[in-house]
C-alpha positions as CSV (number, residue, x, y, z in Angstrom):
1,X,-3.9,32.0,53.9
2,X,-2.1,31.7,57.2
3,X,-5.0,32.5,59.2
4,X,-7.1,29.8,57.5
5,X,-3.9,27.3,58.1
6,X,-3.9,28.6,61.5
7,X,-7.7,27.4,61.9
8,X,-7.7,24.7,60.7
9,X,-4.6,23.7,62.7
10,X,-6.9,25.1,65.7
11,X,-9.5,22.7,65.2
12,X,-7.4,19.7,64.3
13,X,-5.7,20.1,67.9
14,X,-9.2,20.8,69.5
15,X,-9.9,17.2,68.1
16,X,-13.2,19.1,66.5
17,X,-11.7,17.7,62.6
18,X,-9.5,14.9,62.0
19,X,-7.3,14.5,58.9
20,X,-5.5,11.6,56.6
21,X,-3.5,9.6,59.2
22,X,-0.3,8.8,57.1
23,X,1.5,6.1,58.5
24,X,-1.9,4.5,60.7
25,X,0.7,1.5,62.5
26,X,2.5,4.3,64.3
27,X,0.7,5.5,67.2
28,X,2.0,9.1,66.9
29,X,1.8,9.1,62.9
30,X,1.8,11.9,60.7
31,X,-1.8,13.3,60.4
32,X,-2.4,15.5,57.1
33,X,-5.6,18.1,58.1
34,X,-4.5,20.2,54.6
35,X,-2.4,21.1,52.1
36,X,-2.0,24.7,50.7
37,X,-0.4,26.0,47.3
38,X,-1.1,29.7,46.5
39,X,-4.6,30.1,46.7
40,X,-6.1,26.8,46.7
41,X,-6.6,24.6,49.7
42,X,-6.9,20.5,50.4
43,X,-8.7,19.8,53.2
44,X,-8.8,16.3,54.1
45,X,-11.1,14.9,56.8
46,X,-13.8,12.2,58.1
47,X,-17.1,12.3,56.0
48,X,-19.2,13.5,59.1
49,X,-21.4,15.8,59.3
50,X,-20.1,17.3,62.7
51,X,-16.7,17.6,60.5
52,X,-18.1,19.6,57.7
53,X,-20.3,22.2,60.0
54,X,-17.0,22.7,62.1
55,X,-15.2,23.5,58.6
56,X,-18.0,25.7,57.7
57,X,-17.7,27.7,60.5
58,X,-13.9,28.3,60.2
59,X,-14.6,28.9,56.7
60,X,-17.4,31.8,57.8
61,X,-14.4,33.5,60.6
62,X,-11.8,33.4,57.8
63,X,-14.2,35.3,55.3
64,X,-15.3,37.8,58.1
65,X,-11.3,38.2,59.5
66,X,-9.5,38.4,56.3
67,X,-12.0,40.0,53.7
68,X,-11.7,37.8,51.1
69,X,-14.2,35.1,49.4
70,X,-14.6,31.3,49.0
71,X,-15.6,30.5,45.6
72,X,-17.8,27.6,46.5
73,X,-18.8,27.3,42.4
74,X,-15.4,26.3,42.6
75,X,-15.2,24.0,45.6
76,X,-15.8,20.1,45.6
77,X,-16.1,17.4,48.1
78,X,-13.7,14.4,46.5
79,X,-14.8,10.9,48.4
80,X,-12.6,8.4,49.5
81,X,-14.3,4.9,48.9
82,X,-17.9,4.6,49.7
83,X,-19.9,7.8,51.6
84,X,-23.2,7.9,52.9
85,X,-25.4,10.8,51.7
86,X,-22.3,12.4,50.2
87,X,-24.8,15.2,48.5
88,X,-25.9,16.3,51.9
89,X,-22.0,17.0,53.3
90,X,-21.2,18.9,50.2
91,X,-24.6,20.9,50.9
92,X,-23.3,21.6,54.3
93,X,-20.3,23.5,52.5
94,X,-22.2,24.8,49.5
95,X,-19.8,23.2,47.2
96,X,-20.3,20.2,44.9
97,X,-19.3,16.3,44.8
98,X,-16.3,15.3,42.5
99,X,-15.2,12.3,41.1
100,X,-11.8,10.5,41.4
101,X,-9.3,10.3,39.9
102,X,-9.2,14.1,38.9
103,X,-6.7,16.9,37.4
104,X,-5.9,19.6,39.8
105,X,-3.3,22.2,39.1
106,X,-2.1,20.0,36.0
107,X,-1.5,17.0,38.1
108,X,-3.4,13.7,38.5
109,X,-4.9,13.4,41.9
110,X,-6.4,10.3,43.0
111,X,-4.9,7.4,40.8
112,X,-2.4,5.0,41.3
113,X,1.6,5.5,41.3
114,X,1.7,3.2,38.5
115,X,-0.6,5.0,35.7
């Protein structure tokens, strides 16, 4: 799971993704590209299409280099506010379009502090 990290951290340099800016007053503020835990990876990034094809092709040279397999049954596009054509950037990726606020790994993502 390094090696995807490592990619991902690649393109994110490269300025070819861009992820969650933290703190956006501070000009050098903490930029989040992904999170991993075990097996399962957060990628967070602009909903362009440019964005997704660059993912898909790092997702393509970590397959090939490490031998294992995405589950894209398994894999879901969450949007943040409003996206245009949505269905057509989770095609680029072969996974689907969920729906917040969601449970992953036991744990409410995408719902206020307060609920």
């Amino acid at each position: 799971m390094e090696g995807l990290s490592n990619l991902i951290h690649t393109a994110k340099m490269k300025g070819w993704v861009r992820g969650f800016r933290v703190d956006s007053s501070a000009q050098n503020g903490l930029e989040i590209t992904h999170l991993q835990y075990a097996n399962d990876t957060l990628i967070f990034c602009e909903a362009m299409t440019e964005q997704m094809l660059i993912l898909r092709v790092i997702f393509i040279i970590f397959e090939a280099v490490s031998g294992l397999h995405i589950n894209w049954g398994k894999s879901f596009i969450y949007p943040i506010n409003e996206v245009a054509q949505v269905e057509s950037l989770a095609g680029v990726l072969g996974g689907r379009v969920g729906e917040l606020p969601t449970i992953y790994l036991g744990m409410p993502l995408g719902e206020r502090a307060n609920q």
